[in-house]
SETI-181491 format. One line per 10 residues: number of its first residue (from 1); their letters; for each residue x, y, z of N, C-alpha, C, O. Coordinates in steps of 0.1 Angstrom, whole numbers, plus 5000, padded with zeros to 4 digits. Layout:
NUM) A) X,Y,Z,X,Y,Z,X,Y,Z,X,Y,Z; ...
***
This chain:
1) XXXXXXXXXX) 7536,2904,2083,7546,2895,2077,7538,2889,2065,7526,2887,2065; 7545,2885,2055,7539,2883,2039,7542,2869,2038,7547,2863,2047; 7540,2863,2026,7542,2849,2022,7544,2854,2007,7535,2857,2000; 7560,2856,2002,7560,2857,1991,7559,2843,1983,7558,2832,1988; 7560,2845,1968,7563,2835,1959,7571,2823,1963,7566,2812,1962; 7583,2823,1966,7592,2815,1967,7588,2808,1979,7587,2796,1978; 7584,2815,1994,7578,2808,2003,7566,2798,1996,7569,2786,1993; 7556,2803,1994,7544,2794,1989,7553,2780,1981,7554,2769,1986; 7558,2782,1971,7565,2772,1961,7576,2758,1974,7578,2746,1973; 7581,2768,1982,7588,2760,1990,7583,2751,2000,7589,2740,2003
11) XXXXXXXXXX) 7569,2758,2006,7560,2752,2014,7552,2741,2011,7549,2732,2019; 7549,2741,1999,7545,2729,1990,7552,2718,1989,7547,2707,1992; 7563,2721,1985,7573,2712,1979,7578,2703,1994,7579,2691,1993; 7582,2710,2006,7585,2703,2017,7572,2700,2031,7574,2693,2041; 7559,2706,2026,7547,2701,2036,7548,2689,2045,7546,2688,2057; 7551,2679,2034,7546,2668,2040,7562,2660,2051,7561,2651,2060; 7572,2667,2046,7584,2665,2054,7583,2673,2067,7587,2667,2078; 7578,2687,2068,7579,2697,2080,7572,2686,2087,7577,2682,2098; 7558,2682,2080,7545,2675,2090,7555,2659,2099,7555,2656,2111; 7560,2654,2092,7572,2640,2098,7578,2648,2110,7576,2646,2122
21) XXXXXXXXXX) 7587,2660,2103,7597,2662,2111,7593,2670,2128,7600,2669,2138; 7583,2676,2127,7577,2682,2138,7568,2671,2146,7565,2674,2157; 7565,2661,2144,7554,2650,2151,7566,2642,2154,7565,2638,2166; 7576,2638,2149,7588,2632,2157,7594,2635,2167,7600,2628,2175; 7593,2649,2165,7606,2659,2175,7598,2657,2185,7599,2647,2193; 7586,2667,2184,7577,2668,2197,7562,2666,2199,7553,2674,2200; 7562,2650,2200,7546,2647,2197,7534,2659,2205,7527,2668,2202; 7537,2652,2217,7525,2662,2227,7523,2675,2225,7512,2681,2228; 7537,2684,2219,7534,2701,2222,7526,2696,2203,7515,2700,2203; 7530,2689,2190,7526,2692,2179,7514,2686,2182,7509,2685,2171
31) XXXXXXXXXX) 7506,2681,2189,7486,2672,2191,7486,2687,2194,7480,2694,2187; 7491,2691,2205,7484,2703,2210,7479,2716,2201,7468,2722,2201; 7492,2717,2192,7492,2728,2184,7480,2724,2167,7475,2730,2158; 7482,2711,2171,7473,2706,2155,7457,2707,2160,7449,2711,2152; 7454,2701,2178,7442,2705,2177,7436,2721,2178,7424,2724,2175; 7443,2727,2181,7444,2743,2181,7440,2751,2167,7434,2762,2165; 7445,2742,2156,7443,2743,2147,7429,2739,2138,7422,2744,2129; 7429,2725,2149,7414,2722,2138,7401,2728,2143,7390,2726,2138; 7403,2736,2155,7391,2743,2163,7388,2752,2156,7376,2756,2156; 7398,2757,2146,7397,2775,2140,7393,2767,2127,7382,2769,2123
41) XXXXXXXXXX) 7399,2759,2119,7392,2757,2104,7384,2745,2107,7385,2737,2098; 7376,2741,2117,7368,2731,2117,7355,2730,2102,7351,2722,2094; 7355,2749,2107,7343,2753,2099,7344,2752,2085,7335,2748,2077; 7356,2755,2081,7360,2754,2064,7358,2740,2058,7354,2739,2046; 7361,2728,2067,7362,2716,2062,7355,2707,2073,7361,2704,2084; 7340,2701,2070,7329,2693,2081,7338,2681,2084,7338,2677,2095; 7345,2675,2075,7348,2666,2081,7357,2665,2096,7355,2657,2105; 7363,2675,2097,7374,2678,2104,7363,2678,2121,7365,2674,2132; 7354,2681,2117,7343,2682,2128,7343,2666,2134,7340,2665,2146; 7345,2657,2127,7344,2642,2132,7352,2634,2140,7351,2622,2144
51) XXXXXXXXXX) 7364,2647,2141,7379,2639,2146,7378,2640,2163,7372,2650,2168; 7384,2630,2169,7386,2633,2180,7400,2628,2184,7408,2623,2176; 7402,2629,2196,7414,2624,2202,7418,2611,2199,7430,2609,2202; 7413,2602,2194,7416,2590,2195,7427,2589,2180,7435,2580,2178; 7426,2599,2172,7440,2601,2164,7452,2602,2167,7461,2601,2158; 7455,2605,2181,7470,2608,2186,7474,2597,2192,7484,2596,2198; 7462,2584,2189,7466,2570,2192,7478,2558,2184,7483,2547,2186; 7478,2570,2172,7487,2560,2160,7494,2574,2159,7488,2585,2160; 7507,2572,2158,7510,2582,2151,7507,2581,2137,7498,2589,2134; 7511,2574,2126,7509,2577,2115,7495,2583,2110,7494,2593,2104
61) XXXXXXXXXX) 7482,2574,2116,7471,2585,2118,7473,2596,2119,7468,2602,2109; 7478,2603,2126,7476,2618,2133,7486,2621,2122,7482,2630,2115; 7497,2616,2118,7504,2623,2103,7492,2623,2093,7491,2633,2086; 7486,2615,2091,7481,2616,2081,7471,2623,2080,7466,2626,2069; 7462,2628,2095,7455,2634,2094,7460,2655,2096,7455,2666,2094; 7473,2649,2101,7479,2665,2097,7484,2672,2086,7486,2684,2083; 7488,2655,2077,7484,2664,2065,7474,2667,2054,7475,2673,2043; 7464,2660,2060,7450,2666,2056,7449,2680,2064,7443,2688,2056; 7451,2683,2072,7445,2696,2075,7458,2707,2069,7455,2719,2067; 7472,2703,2066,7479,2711,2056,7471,2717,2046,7469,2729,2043
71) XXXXXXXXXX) 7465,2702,2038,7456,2706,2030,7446,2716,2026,7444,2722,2015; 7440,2715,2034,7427,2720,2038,7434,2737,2038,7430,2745,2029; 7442,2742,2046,7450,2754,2049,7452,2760,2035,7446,2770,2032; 7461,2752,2025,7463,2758,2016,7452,2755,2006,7457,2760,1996; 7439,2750,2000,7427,2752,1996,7422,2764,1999,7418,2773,1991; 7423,2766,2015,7412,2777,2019,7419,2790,2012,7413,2798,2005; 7433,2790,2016,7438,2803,2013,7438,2805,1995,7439,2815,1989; 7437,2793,1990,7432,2796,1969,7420,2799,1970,7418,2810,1964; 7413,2795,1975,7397,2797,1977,7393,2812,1981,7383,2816,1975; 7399,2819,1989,7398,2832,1991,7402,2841,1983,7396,2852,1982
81) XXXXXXXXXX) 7414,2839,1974,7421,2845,1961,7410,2844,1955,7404,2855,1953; 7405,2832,1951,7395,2832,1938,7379,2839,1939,7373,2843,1930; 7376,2838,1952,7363,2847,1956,7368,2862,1960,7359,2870,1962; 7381,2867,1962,7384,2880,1958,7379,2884,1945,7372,2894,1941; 7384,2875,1938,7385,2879,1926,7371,2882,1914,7369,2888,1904; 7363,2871,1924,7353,2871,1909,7341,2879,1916,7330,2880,1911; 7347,2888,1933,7339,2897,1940,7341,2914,1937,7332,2922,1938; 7353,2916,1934,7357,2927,1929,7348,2936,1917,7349,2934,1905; 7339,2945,1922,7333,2948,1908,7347,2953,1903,7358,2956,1908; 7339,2951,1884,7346,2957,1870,7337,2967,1865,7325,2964,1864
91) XXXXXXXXXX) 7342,2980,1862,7343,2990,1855,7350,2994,1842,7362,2990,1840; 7343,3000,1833,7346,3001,1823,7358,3005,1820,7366,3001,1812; 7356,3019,1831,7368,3029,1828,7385,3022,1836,7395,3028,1832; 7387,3009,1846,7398,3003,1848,7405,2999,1838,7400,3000,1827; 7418,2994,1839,7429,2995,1829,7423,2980,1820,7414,2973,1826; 7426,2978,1811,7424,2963,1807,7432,2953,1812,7442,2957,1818; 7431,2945,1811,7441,2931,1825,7454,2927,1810,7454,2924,1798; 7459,2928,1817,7474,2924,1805,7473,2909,1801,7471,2900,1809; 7473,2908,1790,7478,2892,1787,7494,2888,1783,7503,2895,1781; 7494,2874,1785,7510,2871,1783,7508,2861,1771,7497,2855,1771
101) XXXXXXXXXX) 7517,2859,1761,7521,2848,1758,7530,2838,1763,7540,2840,1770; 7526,2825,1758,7533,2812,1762,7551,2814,1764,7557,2805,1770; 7560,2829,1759,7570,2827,1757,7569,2835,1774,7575,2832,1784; 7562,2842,1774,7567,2850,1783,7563,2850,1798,7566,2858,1806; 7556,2835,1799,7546,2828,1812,7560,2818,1813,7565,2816,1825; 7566,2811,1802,7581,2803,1803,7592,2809,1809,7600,2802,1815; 7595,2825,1805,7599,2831,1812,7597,2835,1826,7607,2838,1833; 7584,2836,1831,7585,2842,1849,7584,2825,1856,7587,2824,1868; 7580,2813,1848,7583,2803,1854,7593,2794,1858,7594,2784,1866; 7602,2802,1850,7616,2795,1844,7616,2779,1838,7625,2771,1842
111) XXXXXXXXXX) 7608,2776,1830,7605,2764,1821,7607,2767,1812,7612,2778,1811; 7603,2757,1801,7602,2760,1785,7592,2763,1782,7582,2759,1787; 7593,2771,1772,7576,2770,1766,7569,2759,1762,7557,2761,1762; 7574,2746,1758,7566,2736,1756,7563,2733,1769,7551,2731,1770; 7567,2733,1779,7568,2731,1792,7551,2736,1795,7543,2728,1800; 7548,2746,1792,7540,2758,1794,7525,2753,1781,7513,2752,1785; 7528,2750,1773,7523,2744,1764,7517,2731,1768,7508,2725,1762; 7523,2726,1780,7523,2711,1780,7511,2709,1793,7502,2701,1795; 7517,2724,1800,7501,2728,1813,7492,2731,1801,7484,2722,1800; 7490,2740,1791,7478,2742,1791,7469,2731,1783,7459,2735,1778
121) XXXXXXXXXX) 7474,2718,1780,7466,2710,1777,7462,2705,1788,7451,2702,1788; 7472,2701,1801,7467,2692,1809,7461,2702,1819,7462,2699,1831; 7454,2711,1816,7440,2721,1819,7453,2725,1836,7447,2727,1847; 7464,2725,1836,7470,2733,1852,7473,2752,1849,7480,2762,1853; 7463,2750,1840,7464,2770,1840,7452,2772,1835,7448,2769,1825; 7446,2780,1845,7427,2784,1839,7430,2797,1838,7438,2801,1846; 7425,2803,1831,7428,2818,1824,7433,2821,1807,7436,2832,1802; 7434,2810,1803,7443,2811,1786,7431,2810,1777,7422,2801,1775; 7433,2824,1770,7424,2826,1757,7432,2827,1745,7443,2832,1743; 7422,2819,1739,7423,2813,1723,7414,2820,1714,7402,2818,1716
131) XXXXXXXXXX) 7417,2829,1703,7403,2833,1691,7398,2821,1683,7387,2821,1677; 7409,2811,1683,7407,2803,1673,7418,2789,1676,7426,2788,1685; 7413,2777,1662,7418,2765,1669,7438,2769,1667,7447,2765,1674; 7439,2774,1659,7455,2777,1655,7460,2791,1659,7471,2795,1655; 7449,2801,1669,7455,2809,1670,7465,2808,1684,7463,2796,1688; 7474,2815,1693,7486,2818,1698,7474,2818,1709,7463,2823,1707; 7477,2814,1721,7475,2817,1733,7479,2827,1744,7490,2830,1749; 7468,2833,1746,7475,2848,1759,7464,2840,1768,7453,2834,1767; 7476,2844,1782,7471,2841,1795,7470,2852,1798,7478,2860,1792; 7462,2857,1806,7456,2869,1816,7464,2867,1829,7467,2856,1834
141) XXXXXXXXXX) 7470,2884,1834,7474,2878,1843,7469,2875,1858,7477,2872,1867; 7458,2877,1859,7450,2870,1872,7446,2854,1868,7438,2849,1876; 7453,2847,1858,7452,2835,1854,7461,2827,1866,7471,2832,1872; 7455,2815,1866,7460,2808,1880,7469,2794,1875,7464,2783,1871; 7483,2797,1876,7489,2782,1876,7489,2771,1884,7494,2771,1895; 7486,2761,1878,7493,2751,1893,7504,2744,1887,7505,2738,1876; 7514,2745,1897,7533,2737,1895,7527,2722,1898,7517,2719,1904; 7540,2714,1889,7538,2699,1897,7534,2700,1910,7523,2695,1914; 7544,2706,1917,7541,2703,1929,7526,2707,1938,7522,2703,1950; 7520,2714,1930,7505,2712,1936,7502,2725,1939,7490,2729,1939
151) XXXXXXXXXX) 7515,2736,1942,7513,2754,1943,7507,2761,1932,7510,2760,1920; 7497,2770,1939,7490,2775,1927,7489,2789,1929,7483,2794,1938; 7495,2796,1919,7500,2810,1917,7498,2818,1908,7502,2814,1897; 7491,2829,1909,7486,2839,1898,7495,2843,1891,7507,2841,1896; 7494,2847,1882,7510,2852,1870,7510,2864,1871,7520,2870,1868; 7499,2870,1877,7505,2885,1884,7519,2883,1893,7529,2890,1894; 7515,2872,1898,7526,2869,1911,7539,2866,1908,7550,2869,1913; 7535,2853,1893,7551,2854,1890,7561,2859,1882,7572,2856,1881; 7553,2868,1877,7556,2880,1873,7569,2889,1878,7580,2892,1874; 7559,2890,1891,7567,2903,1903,7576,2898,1906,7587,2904,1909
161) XXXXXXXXXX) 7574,2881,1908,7587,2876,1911,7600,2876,1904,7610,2878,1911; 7600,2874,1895,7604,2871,1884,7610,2884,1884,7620,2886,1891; 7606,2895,1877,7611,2909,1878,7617,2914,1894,7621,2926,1896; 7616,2906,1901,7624,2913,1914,7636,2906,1914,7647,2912,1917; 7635,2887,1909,7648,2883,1911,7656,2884,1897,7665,2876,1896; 7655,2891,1890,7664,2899,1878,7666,2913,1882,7674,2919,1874; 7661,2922,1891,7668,2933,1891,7684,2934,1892,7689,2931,1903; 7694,2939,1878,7710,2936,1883,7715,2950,1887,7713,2961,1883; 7726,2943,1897,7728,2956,1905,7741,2963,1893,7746,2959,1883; 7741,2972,1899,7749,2987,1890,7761,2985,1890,7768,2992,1898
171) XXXXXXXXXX) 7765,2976,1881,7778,2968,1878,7777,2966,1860,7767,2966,1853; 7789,2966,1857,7792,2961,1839,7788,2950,1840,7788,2944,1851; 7783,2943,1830,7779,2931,1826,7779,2922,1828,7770,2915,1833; 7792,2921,1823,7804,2909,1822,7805,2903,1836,7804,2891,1838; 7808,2914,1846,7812,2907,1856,7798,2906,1868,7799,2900,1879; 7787,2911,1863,7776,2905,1871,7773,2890,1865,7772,2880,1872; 7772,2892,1854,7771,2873,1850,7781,2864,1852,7778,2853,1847; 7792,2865,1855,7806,2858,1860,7800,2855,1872,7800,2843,1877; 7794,2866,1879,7792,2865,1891,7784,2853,1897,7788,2845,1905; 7771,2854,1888,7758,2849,1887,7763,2833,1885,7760,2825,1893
181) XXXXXXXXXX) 7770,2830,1875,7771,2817,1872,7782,2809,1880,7784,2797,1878; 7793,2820,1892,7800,2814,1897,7793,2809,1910,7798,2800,1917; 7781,2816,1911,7771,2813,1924,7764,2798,1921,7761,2790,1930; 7763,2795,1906,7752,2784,1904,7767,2771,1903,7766,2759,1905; 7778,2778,1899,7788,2765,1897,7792,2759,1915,7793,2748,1920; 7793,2774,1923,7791,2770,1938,7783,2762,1942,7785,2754,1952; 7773,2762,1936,7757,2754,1943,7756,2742,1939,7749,2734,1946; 7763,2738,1926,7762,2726,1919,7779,2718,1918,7782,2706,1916; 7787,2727,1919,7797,2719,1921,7807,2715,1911,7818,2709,1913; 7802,2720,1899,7815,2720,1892,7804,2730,1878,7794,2736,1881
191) XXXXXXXXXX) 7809,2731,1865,7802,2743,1854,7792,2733,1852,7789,2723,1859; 7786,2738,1841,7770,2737,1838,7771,2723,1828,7762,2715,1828; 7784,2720,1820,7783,2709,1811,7783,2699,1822,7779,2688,1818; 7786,2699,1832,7794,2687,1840,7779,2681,1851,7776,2670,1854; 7774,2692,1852,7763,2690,1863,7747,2689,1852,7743,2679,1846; 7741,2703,1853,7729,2702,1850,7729,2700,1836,7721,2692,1831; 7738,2708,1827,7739,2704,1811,7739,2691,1807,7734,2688,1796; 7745,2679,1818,7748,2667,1816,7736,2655,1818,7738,2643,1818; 7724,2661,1819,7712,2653,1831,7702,2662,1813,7705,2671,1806; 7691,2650,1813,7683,2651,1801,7670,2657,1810,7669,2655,1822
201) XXXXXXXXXX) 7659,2666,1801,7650,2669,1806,7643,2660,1820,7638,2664,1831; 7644,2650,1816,7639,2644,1821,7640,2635,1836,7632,2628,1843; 7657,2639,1837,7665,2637,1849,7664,2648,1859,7669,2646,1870; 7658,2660,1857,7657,2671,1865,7644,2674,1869,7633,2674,1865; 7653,2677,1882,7642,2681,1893,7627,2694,1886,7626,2699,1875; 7623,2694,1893,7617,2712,1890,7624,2720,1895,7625,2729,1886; 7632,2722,1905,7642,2731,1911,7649,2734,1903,7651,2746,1900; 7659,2721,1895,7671,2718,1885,7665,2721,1871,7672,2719,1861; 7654,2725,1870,7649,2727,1855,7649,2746,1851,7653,2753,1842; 7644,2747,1862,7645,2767,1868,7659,2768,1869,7665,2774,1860
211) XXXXXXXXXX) 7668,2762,1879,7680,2766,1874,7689,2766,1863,7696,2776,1860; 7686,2752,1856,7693,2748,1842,7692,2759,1836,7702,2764,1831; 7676,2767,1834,7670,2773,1820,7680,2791,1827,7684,2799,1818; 7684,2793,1840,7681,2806,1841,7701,2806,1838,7706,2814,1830; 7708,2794,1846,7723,2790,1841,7725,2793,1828,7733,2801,1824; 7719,2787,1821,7722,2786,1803,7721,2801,1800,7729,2807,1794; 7709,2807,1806,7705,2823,1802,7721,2826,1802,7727,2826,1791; 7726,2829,1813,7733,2836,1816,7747,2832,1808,7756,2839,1806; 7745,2820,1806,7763,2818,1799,7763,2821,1783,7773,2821,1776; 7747,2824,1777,7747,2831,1768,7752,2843,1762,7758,2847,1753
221) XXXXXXXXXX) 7743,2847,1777,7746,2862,1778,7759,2866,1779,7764,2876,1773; 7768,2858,1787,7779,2863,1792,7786,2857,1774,7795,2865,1773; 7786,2851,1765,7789,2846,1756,7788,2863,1745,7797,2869,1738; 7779,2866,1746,7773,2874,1736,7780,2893,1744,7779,2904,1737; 7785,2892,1757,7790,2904,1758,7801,2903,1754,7804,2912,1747; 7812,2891,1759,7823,2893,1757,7828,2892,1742,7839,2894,1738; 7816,2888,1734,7820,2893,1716,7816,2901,1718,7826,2907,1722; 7806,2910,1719,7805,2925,1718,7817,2931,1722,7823,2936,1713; 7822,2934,1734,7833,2942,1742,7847,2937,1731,7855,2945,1728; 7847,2923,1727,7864,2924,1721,7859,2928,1706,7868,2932,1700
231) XX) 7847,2929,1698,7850,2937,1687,7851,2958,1691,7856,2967,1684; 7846,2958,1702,7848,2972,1700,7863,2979,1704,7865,2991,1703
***
């Protein structure tokens, strides 16, 4: 079983609610299952070595020390990505690692490019080469993002994502993006001027910012076929 893209992104974003919602339902089976847990990554993180039972005496303690050890889980598992990576011998004769530009890292993230622009000052993407102080930025794609929300994802990854959730199925146009945007007017509840078009960058979620940017795509697009189709 895998942990795609949208898992990881999702997992982040709701961590610290699963950790509430699971210690309320069932304290005694979740102590059990948390100390189960800190036996096997004790070793990753020394502190974890200092805890004893006397945390299952508060709950909010034991919340908060469960989601310290959330933490700790998803460090380890970037930590292992990144010592793959700088363990891997390089060979001359391997392909060269593709770079992206800023338009096209906005695209598999579904942001803006200033958006994208706006990580790579506040240093949440390591991998972006510059020749110069005004030249264009290419990210590599073993370059590592981190989202607000704190998930950190290679752009190989969002890439694939990205290109899996645009594959369109073998249909005319017109009516796959009718389709597309009757799904997002379903989910939001009325068209795009009324809901997300109506909310300023700065009223939107990250969820609602990926949707907005991929909505708008589409009513473009669907804008730009049905002139095409009625001049022909």
């Amino acid at each position: 079983m895998s942990v795609n893209l949208i898992d990881k992104i999702q997992f982040e974003e709701r961590k610290n609610d699963y950790v509430e919602r699971i210690i309320d339902t069932d304290y005694v089976s979740t102590a059990l299952f948390f100390k189960f847990l800190v036996h096997l990554l004790k070793e990753a993180e020394p502190a974890m070595q200092q805890w004893n039972d006397s945390i299952f005496n508060d709950k909010e303690v034991f919340k908060k020390h469960f989601k310290f050890l959330i933490e700790v889980i998803i460090q380890k598992e970037t930590n292992e990505i990144q010592e793959l990576a700088v363990q891997e011998p390089v060979h001359e004769e391997e392909k060269l690692v593709e770079l992206y530009s800023t338009a096209d890292l906005a695209k598999f993230c579904g942001v803006t490019q200033q958006t994208i622009n706006n990580w790579i000052k506040e240093k949440r993407i390591v991998g972006v080469m510059k020749d110069g102080y005004r030249a264009h930025a290419k990210i590599a794609e073993d370059a590592l993002v981190t989202f607000p929300t704190g998930a950190k994802i290679l752009v190989s990854e969002l890439k694939e994502a990205w290109e899996q959730e645009n594959i369109e199925p073998v249909t005319d146009e017109i009516t796959y993006l009718k389709y597309c945007i009757k799904e997002f007017e379903n989910s939001y509840g009325d068209v795009f001027e009324k809901t997300l078009g109506a909310k300023t960058l700065l009223e939107l979620t990250p969820q609602e910012e990926t949707d907005a940017t991929q909505w708008k795509s589409y009513l473009n697009r669907l804008g730009n076929a049905e002139a095409s189709s009625s001049d022909t």
